[in-house]
N, C-alpha and C positions, 0 to 999 in steps of 0.2 A: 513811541511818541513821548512829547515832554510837553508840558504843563505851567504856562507862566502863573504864578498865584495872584498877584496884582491883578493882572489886565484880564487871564482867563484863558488865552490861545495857546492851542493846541500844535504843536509841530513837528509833524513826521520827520523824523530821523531816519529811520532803519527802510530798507529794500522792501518794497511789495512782497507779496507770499506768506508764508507760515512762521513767521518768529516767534520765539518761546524760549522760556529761563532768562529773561535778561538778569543783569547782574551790574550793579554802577560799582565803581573804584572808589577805592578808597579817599583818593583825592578828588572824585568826584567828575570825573572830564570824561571821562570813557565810559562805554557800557558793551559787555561781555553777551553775546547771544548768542543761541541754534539757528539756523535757519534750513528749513526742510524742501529739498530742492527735487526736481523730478527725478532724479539719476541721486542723489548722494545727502548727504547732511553734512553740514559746515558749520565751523567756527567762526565766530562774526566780532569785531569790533569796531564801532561807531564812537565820535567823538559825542560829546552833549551838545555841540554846536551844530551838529551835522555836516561838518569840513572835512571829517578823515572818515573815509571808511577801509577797513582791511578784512581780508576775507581769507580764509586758513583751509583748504580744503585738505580734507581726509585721505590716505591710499586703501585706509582700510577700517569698518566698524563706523559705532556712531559715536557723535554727543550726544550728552546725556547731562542735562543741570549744569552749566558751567559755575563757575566761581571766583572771586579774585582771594588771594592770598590776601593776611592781614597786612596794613600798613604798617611797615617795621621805619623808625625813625634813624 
């Protein structure tokens, strides 16, 4: 979820269920997560807007704390 500071509202981004490790970008648009599914564990990434969602699924093993790379210029 995301957090306006102004006004105070709150707004689900991310898929129902068990998310955990988020991780924002360096440029700040994207957020990196697990998402723990009945059958697998997946790679998740959501925009901060909540427009893009993409979903990475695994063939094999889990995630575990995702991360971004540092912003290299």
């Amino acid at each position: 979820a995301k957090q306006d500071i102004a006004s105070g509202v709150v707004t689900v981004i991310t898929a129902t269920g068990k998310t955990e490790s988020p991780s924002l970008a360096p440029n700040g648009r994207m957020v990196i997560y697990t998402y723990e599914g009945e059958d697998q564990s997946t790679l998740n990434i959501v925009s901060t807007d909540g427009e893009v969602h993409l979903r990475l699924p695994l063939r094999a093993g889990q995630v575990q704390e995702p991360v971004w790379s540092p912003f290299l210029e």
